[in-house]
C-alpha positions as CSV (number, residue, x, y, z in Angstrom):
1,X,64.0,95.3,127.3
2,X,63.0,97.8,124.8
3,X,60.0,100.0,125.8
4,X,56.8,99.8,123.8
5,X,56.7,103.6,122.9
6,X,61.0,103.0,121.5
7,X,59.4,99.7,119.6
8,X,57.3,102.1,117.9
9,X,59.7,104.9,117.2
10,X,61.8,102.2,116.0
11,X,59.6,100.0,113.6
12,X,58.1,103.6,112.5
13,X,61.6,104.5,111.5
14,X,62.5,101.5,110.0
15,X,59.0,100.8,107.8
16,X,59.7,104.3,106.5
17,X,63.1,103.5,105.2
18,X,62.6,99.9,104.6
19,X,60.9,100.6,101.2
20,X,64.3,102.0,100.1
21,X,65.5,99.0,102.4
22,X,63.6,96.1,100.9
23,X,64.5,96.6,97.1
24,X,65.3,94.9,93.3
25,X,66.7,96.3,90.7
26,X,66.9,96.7,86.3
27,X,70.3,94.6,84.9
28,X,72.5,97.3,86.0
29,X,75.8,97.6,84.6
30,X,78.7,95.0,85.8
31,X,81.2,98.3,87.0
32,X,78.0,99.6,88.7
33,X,78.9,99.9,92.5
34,X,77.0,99.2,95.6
35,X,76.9,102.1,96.7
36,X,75.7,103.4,92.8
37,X,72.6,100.9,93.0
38,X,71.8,102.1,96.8
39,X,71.6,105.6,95.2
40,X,69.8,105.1,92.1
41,X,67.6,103.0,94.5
42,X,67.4,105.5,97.7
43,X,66.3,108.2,95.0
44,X,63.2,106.7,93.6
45,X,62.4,106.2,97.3
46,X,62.3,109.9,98.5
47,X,60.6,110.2,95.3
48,X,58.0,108.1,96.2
49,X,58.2,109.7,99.8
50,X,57.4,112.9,98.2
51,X,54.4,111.6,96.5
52,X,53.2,110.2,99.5
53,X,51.6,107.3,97.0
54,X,51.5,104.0,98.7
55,X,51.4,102.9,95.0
56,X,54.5,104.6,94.5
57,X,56.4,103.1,97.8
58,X,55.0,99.9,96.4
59,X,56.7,100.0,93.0
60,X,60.1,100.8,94.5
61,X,59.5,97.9,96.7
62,X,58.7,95.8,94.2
63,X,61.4,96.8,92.0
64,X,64.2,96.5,94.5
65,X,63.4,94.2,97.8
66,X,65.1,90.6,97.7
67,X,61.3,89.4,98.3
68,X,62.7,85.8,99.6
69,X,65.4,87.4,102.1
70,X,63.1,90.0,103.9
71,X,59.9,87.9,103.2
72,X,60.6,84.8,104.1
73,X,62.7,85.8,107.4
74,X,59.7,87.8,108.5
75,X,58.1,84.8,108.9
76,X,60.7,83.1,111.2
77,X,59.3,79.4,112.4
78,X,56.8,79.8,110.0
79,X,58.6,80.2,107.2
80,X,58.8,76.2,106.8
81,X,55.1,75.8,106.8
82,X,54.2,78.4,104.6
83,X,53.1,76.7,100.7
84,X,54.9,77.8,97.7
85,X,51.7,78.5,96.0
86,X,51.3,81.1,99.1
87,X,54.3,83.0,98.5
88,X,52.9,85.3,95.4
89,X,50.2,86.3,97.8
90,X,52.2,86.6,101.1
91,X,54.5,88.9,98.8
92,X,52.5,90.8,97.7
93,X,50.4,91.3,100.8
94,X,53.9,92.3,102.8
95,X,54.6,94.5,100.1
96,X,51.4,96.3,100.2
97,X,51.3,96.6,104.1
98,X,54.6,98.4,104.1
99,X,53.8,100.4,101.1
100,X,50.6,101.5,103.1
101,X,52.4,102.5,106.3
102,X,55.5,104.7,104.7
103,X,52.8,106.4,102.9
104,X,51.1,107.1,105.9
105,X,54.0,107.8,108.2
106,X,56.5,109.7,105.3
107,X,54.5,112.9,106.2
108,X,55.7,113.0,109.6
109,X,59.3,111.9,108.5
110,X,59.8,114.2,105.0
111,X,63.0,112.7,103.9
112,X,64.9,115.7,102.3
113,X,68.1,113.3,100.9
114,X,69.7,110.0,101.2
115,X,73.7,110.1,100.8
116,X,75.6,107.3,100.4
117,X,79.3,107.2,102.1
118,X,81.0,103.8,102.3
119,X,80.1,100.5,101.6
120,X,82.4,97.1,103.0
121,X,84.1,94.4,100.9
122,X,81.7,92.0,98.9
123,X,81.8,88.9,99.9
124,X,79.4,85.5,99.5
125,X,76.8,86.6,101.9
126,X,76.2,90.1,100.4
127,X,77.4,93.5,100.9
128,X,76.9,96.8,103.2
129,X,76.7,100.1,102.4
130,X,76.1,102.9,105.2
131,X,74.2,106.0,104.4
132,X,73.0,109.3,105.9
133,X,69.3,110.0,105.6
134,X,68.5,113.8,106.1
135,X,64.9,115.0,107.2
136,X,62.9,118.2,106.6
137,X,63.8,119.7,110.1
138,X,67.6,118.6,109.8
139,X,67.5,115.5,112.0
140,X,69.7,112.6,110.3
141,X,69.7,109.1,110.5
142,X,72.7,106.3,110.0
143,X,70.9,103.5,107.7
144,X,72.7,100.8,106.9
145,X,71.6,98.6,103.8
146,X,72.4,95.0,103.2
147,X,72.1,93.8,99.6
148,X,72.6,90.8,98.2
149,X,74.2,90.8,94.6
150,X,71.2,89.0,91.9
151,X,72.9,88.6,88.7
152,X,75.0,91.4,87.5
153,X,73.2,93.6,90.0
154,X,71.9,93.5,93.7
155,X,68.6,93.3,96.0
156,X,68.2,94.6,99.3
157,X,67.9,92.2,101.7
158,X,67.4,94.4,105.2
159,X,68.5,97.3,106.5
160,X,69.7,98.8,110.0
161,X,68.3,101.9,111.3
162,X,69.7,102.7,115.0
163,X,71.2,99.9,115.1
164,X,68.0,97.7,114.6
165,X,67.7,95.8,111.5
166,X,64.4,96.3,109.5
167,X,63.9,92.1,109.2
168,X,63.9,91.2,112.7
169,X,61.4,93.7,113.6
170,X,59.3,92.3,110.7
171,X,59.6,89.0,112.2
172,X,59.0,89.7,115.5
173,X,55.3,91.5,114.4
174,X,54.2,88.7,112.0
175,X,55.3,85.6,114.1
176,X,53.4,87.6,116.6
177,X,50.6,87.6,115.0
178,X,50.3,84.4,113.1
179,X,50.8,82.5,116.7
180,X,47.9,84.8,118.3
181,X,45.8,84.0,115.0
182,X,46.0,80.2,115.2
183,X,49.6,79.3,114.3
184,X,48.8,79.4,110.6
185,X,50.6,81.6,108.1
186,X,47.7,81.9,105.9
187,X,46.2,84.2,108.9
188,X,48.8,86.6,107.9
189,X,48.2,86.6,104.1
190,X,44.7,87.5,104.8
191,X,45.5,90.4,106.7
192,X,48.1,92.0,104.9
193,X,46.1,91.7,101.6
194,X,43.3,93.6,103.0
């Protein structure tokens, strides 16, 4: 059982790198490589890091997350329940909320690069590539990134940061709440677009 004060560390960690983790992308070029995309991507987020804009976290998000693969998962049982005419909203409220909390925590965490250094064999399901994340005060990070190719280009659909990938621990805190708010997903829309 992880300890309350490691959940936080963890989701922390990961909410601050999931706007790099949860990303779409322009057309890019058919030779342009994973680990190209993650880089072009992982830039515009330390960017947006070094704003510390919430509006600026949101863009990259919005440019680059697979919105179905981290959204929908998030919701885990609830995802079946949840109305398609629901989804802009929900989307845009889980975008917002996570734009919200990197620009709140990228202060404490000031990201000085992202590095890309391998990436695994594409297949059907998607494909990895493994980074190095550098901070301020020379503490680095493994972050792993799992996109999903969407056209002639690629999404990210979650990411890994100590070993804890960024959609389960979405999951875990909005199943949690949507069952302690009634069971309905609509709850959670409600919240996350305030």
């Amino acid at each position: 059982m992880i300890s309350a004060g490691l959940q936080r560390t963890l989701l922390s960690a990961f909410l601050l790198v999931l706007p790099a983790l949860t990303l779409s992308s322009k057309v890019a070029e058919a030779r342009e490589k994973p680990v190209q995309f993650m880089q072009r991507a992982a830039n515009e987020l330390v960017k947006a890091s070094r704003s510390g804009s919430a509006r600026d976290f949101a863009n990259v998000l919005n440019k680059y997350t697979d919105l179905p693969s981290v959204g929908l998962y998030s919701l885990g049982s609830y995802a079946k329940t949840l109305q398609r005419r629901d989804r802009k909203p929900y989307y845009s409220g889980m975008i917002g909320f996570l734009a919200r909390y990197a620009s709140s925590q990228s202060p404490k965490y000031p990201v000085r690069s992202v590095r890309m250094v391998s990436q695994t064999k594409e297949t059907r399901s998607g494909v990895y590539v493994d980074s190095v994340v550098s901070l301020s005060d020379g503490t680095t990070y493994d972050v792993r990134w799992w996109l999903i190719r969407r056209g002639r280009s690629y999404k990210v659909g979650d990411v890994s940061v100590l070993g804890f990938w960024g959609r389960e621990q979405l999951k875990r805190l909005f199943e949690d709440y949507i069952n302690d708010n009634g069971g309905n997903p609509k709850a959670l829309i409600v919240a996350l677009n305030r």
